[in-house]
C-alpha positions in Angstrom: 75.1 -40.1 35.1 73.8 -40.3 39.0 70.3 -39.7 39.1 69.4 -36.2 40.8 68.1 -36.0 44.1 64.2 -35.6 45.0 65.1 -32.4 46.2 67.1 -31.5 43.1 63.7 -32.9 40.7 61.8 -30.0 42.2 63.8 -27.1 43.0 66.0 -26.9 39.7 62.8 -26.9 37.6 61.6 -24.2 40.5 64.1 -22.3 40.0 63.3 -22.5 36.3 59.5 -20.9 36.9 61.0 -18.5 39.2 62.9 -17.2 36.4 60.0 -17.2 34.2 57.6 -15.0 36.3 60.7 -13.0 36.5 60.9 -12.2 32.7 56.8 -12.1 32.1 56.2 -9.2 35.1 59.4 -7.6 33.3 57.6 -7.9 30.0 54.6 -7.0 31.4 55.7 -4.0 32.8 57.6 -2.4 30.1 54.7 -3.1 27.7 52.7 -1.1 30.4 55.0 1.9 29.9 54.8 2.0 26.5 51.2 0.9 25.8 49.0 1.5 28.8 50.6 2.8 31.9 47.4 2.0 34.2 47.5 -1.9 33.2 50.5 -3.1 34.9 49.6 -6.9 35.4 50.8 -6.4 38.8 48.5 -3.1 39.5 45.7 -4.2 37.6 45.9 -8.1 39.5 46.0 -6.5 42.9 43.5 -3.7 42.4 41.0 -6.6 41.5 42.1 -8.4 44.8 40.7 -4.5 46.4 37.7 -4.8 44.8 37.2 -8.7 45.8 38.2 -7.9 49.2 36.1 -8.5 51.9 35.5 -5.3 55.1 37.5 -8.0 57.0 40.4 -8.4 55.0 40.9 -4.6 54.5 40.8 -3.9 57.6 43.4 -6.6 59.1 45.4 -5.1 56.3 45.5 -1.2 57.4 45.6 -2.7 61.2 48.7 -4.6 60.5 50.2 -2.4 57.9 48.6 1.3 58.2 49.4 3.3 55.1 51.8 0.0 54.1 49.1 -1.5 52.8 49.6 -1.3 49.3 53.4 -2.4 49.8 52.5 -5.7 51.3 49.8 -6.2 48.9 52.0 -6.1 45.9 54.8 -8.0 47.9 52.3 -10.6 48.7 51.1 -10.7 45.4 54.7 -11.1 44.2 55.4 -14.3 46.4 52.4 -15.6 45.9 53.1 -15.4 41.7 57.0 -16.8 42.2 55.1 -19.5 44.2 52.9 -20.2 41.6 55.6 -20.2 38.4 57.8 -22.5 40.0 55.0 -24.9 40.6 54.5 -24.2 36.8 58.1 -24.8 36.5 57.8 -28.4 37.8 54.8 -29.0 36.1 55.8 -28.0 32.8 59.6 -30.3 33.3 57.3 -33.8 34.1 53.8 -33.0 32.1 54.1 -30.8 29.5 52.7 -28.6 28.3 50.5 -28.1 31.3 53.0 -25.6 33.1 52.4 -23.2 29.7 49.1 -23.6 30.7 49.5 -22.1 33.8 51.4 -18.9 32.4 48.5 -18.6 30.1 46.0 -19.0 32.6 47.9 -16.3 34.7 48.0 -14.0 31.8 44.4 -14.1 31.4 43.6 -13.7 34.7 46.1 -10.4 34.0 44.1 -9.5 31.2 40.5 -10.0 32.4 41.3 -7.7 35.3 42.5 -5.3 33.2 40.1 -4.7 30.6 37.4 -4.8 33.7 38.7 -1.7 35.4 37.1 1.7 35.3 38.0 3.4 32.2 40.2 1.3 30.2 42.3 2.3 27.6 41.7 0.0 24.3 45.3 -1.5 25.1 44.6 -2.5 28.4 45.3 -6.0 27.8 48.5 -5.5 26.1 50.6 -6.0 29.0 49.2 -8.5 30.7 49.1 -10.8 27.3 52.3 -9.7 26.3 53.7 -11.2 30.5 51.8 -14.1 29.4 53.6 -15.2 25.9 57.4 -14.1 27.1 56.3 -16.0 30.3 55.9 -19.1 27.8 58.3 -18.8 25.8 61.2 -18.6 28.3 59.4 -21.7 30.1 59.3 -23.5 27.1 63.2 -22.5 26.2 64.8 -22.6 29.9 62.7 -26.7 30.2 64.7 -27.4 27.3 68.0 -26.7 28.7 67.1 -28.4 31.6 66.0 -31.8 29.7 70.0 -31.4 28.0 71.1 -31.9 32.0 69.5 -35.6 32.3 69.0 -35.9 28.3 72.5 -35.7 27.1 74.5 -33.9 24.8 72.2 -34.5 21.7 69.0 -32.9 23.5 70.8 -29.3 23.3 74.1 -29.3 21.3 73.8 -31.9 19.2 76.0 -35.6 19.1 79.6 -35.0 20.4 82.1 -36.6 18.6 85.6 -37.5 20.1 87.6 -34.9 21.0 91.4 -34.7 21.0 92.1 -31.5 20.8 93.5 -30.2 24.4 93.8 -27.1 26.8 96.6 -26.6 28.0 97.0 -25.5 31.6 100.4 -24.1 32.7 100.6 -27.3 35.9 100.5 -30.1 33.6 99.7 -31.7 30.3 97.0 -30.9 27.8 93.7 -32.5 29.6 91.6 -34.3 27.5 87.5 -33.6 26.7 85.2 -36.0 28.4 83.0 -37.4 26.4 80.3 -40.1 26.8 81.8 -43.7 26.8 80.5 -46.4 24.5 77.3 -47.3 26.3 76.3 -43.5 25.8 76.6 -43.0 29.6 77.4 -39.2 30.7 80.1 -38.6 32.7 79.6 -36.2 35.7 81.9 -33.4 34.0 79.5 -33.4 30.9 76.8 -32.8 33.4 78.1 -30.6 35.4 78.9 -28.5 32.4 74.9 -28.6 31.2 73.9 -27.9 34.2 76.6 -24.7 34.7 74.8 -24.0 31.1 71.2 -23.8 32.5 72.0 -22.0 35.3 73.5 -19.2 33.1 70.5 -19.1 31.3 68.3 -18.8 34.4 70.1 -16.3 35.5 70.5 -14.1 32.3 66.7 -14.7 31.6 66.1 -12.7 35.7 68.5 -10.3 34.7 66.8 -9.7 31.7 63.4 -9.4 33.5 64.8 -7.1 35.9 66.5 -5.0 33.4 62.7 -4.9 32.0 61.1 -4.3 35.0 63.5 -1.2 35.7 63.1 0.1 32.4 59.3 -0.1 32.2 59.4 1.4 35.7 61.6 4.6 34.1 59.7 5.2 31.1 56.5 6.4 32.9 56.6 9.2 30.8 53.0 10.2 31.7 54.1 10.2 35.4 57.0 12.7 35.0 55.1 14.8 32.9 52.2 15.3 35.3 54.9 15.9 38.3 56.8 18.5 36.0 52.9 20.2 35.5 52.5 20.0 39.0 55.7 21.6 40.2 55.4 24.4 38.4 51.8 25.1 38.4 51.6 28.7 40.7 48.3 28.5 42.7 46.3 31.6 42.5 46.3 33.4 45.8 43.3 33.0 47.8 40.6 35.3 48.2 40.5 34.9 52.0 43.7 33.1 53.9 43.4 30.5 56.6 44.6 31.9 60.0 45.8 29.4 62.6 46.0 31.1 66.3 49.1 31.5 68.0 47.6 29.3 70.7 46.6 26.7 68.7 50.2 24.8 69.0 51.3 23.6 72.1 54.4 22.5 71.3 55.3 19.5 73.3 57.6 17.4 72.1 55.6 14.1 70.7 52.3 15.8 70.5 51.2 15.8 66.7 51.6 18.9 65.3 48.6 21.0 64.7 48.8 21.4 61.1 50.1 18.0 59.0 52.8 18.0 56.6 52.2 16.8 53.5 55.0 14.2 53.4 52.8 13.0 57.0 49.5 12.9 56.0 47.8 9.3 56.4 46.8 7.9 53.0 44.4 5.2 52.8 42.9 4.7 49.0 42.1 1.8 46.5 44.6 3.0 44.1 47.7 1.0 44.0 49.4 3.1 40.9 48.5 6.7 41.6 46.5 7.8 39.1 48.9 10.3 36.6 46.0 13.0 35.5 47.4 16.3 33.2 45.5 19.2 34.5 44.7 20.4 31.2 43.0 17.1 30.5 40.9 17.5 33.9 37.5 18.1 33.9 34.3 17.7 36.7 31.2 16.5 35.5 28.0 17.4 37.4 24.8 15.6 35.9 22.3 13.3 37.2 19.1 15.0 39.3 19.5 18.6 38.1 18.2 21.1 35.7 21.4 21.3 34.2 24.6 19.8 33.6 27.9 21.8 34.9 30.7 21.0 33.2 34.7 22.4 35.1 38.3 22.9 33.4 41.1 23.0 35.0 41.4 26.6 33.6 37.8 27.6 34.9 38.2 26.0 38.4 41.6 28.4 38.5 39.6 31.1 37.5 37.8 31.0 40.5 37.6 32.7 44.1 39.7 30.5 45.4 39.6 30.1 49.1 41.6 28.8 52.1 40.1 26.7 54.6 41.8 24.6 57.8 39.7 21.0 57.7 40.8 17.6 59.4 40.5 14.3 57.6 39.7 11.2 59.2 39.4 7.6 58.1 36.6 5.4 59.4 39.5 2.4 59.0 41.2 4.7 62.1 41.4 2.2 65.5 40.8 4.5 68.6 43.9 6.1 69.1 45.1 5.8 65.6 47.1 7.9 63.7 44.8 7.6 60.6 43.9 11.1 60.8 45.9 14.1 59.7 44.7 18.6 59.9 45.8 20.6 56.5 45.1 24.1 54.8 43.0 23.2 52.0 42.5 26.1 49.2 39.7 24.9 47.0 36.0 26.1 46.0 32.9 25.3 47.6 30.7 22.1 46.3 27.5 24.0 47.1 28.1 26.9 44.4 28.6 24.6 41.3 25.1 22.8 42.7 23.7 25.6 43.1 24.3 26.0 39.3 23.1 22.5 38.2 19.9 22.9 40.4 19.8 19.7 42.2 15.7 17.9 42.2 13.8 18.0 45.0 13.8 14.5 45.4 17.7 14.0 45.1 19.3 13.5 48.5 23.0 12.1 47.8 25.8 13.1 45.5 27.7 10.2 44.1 31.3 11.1 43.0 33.8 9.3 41.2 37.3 9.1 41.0 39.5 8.6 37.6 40.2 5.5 38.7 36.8 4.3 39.0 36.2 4.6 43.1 32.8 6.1 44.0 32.0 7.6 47.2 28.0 9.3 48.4 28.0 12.1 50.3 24.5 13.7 51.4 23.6 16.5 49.6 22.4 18.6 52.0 26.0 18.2 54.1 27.4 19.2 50.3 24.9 22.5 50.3 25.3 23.6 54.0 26.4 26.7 53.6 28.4 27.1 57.3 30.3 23.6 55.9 33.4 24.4 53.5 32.5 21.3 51.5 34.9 22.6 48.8 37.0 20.6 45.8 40.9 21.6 46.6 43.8 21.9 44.2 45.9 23.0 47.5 47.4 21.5 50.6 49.6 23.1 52.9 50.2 25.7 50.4 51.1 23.9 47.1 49.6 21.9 44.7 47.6 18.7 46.1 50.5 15.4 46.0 49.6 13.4 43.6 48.9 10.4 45.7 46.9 13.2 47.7 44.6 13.7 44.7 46.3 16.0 42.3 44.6 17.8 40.1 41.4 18.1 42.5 39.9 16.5 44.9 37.3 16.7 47.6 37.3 18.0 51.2 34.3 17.7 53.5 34.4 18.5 56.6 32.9 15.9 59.0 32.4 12.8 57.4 34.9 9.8 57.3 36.7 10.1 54.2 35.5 6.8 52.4 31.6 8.9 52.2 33.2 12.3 51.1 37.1 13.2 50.6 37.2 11.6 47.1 40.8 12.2 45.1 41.2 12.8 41.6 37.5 13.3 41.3 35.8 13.7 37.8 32.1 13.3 38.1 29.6 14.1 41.1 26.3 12.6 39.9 23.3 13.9 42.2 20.9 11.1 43.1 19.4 9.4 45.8 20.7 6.9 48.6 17.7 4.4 47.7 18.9 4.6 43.7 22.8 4.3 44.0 25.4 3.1 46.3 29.5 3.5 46.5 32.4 1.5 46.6 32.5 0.9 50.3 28.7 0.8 50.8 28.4 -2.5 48.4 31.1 -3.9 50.6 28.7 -3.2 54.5 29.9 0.0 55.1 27.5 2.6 56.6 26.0 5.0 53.2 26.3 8.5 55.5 29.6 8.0 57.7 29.8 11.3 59.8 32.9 11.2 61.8 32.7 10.6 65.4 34.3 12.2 68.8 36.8 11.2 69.7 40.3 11.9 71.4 44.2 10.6 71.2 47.2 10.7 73.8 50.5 11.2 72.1 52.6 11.4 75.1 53.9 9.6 77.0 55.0 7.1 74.5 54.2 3.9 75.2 57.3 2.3 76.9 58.9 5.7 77.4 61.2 6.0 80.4 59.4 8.5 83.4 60.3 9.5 86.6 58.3 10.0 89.5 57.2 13.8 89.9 55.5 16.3 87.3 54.6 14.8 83.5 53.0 16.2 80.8 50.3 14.1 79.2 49.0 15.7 75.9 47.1 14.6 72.6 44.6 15.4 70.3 40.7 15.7 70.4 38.2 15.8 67.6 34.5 16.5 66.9 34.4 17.7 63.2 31.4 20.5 62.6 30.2 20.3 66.7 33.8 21.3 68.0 35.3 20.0 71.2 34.4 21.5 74.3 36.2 19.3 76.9 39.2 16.7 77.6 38.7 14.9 80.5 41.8 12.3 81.8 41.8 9.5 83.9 44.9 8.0 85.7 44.3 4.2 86.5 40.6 4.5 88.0 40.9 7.9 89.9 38.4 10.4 89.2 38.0 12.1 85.6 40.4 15.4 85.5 40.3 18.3 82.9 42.9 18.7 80.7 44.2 22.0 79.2 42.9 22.7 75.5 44.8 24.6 73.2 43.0 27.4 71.0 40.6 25.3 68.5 41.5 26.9 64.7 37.7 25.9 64.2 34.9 23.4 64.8 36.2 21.8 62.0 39.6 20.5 63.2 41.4 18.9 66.0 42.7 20.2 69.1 45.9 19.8 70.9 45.2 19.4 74.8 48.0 18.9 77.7 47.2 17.7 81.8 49.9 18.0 84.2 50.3 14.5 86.4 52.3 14.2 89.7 53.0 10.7 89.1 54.2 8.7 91.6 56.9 5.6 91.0 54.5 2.3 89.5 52.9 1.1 86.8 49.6 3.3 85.7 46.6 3.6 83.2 46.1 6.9 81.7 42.6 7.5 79.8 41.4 10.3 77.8 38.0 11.2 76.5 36.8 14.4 74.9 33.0 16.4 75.5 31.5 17.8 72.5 30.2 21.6 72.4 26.7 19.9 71.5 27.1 18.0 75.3 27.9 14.4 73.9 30.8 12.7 75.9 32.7 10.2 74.0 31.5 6.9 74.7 33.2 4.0 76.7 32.0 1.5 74.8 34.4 -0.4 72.8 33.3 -1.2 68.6 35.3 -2.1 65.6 35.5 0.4 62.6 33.2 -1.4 60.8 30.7 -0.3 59.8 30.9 3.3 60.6 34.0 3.7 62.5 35.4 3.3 66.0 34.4 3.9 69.5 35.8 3.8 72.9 38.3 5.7 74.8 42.1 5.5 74.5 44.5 4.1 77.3 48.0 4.0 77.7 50.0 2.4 80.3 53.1 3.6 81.8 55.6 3.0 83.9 57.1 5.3 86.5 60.2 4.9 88.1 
């Protein structure tokens, strides 16, 4: 039999491993659906990579990929596990067993990440073991087949004997079986047909592991249920409605809308599976500092006075001029009434909530008590139910503080504490503890590389100084003098405002600037500084050309 070339040593066996992690994330998924349906291998592997993560890391990730993020993760995850298994593929062909060892060592990796995460289910590492002994087993099965390709027939099918028996083919006479000659030498049709054999099995042990993979993606049960709950929960109508002024929309064609729909609202969270919470199993914990523990249904937070309120969220990953920011109608019930029930202790000056999923953010208590601030917890966005990758059942709004300090989703605990006793997820990893959101302003349009002509254009954008208010846009064309811009009616202090400036522009290429004045005097700084660790500053330029 001719030998097989370098090339063909390494990528057959490849291909092999490729298979493999094919069938175990298959496996491990479907075991997911039906044992533990927050312990995907693949979820509960790149969540740990979140936590692990350094400011740096997460940050290059939202600036390259925005609210992509969790997309490439998983994708580059993905690769980086095919990479991996057919490395284990080659491994396991020339020095076995050690490419089993690698699927084992995979699946623990799976497992210890699982059973790590905030509140895991007693089957947590169910999945990720279960990846790890299908992953084994087909390697151990498909290197088999592949030893028959180089072995001979007695490595897979047993000893051949001589064959006389034709097929008969309707060109010409019966054609007769090769076999291997007396020396016990191959012949290139014997291998061709092993190798025709392995590749069959490769390929039905992928399609098995997509069939898997699909299936275990189906059968979230718990999923569907909670979006069948959701859709036809009927919010209770609010005690008092949110009123957005007729002049509070400029509508310019470009120019973000004043209020965000839901399907455009930024999301930026550690949560690569969206947590799946019934409503009726939904309850807030208040403990820690206080007289008494308060303890919220579902049912009782319903029961309620309910009220609307129009807030803007912000992220502190948000580059100047980002579009990590998004306004909504929130209907929800203010924080500072179920403290005021727990009595918070003197001494206590943070709140630390949690998510479902384990993510902890610290908010200052007095910004949670302020009673001009509608610090509430929301069940409703834009008038229905909060999304569920928006925090559905209940989550938090707070009106100006970067969301990583404050706009916590699926939230089931806020334990009142102190800064110098406790810290949150994003504070262990050099993040500022307090986070309040800083002015700043956006142009929209012109788009960058949008066609002009020379004459009258309409610049226009946003502005934003949560709980001061913005009481001036200023723009700048190349390095003339600063020029006020038009502001639309502000719905409150606590939300953006649309602002237009009409330009004569003349034929060229130009720099337009913007920068916003707060009602408490500040003007938005110049001075250019990463997001980390409190968020952003400088002003936002465009450049455009005029023909």
């Amino acid at each position: 039999m001719p030998a097989r070339t370098p090339a063909a040593r390494l990528l057959i066996p490849a291909l092999a491993g490729g298979a493999v992690a094919v069938v175990a994330a298959g496996a491990g998924t479907l075991a997911a659906a039906l044992l533990a349906s927050d312990a995907s291998p693949f979820a509960v592997v790149g969540a740990a990579l979140i936590d692990l993560a350094p400011p740096w890391a997460k940050d290059a990730a939202i600036a390259l990929f925005g609210t992509n993020d969790k997309a490439a993760l998983l994708t580059g995850v993905a690769i980086v596990l095919l990479v991996i298994a057919g490395a284990a593929g080659v491994l396991e062909s020339r020095r076995p067993p050690w490419g089993q060892v690698v699927f084992w060592v995979l699946g623990g990796v799976g497992v210890l990440a699982a059973v790590t995460r905030a509140n895991a289910s007693m089957l947590a590492f169910a999945p990720s073991a279960i990846a790890a002994v299908a992953g084994v087993l087909v390697l151990r099965l498909l290197v088999r087949r592949l030893a028959a390709v180089d072995a001979g027939p007695s490595a897979a099918d047993g000893p051949d004997e001589p064959d006389v028996a034709a097929s008969t083919s309707a060109s010409g006479p019966p054609a007769a079986r090769q076999v291997p000659d007396a020396a016990g030498t191959r012949t290139p049709e014997a291998t061709a047909v092993d190798r025709r054999r392995f590749l069959a099995w490769a390929g039905g042990a992928t399609a098995v592991g997509l069939i898997a993979a699909w299936g275990g993606y189906a059968m979230q049960a718990g999923s569907r249920a909670v979006t069948a709950v959701r859709e036809a929960i009927t919010l209770p109508r609010p005690t008092s409605a949110a009123s957005v002024p007729q002049g509070a929309e400029l509508g310019i064609d470009g120019l973000a809308p004043v209020i965000t729909p839901n399907a455009e609202f930024y999301r930026i969270d550690t949560a690569l599976v969206v947590p799946s919470v019934e409503p009726a199993d939904w309850s807030l914990r208040i403990h820690g500092d206080v007289e008494r523990e308060v303890v919220l249904t579902w049912d009782e937070l319903l029961a309620l006075p309910l009220a609307e309120s129009v807030t803007t969220l912000a992220c502190v990953s948000n580059e100047v001029g980002g579009g990590l920011i998004g306004n909504a109608v929130w209907l929800g019930y203010p924080i500072r009434e179920l403290l005021a029930q727990a009595a918070p202790g003197a001494d206590a000056d943070m709140v630390l909530s949690r998510s479902i999923d384990g993510f902890t953010a610290s908010t200052p208590l007095e910004v949670l008590q302020d009673d001009a601030r509608e610090a509430i917890l929301a069940v409703g966005m834009n008038g229905e139910p909060l999304p569920p990758e928006h925090g559905f059942p209940v989550r938090m709004v707070v009106p100006g503080l970067y969301g990583y300090v404050s706009a916590t989703k699926w939230v089931t605990e806020l334990e009142v504490t102190r800064f110098d006793a406790a810290s949150a997820y994003w504070t262990d990893r050099g993040w500022s503890d307090h986070g309040p959101i800083k002015l700043s302003s956006r142009i929209d349009v012109p788009r960058s590389g949008q066609p002009l002509s020379a004459g009258p254009v309409v610049v226009a954008g946003v502005a934003w100084h949560q709980h001061v208010g913005v009481a001036a846009v200023d723009v700048q064309v190349d390095d003339g003098p600063w020029r006020p811009a038009t502001r639309a009616t502000a719905i409150s202090d606590d939300t953006w405002v649309q602002w237009r400036f009409e330009w004569d522009a003349a034929a060229g290429s130009h720099s337009l600037r913007v920068r916003a004045t707060g009602a408490d005097g500040e003007v938005q700084t110049s001075r250019q500084q990463g997001v980390v660790p409190d968020g952003a500053t400088g002003l936002h330029e465009r450049t455009v050309t005029v023909s």
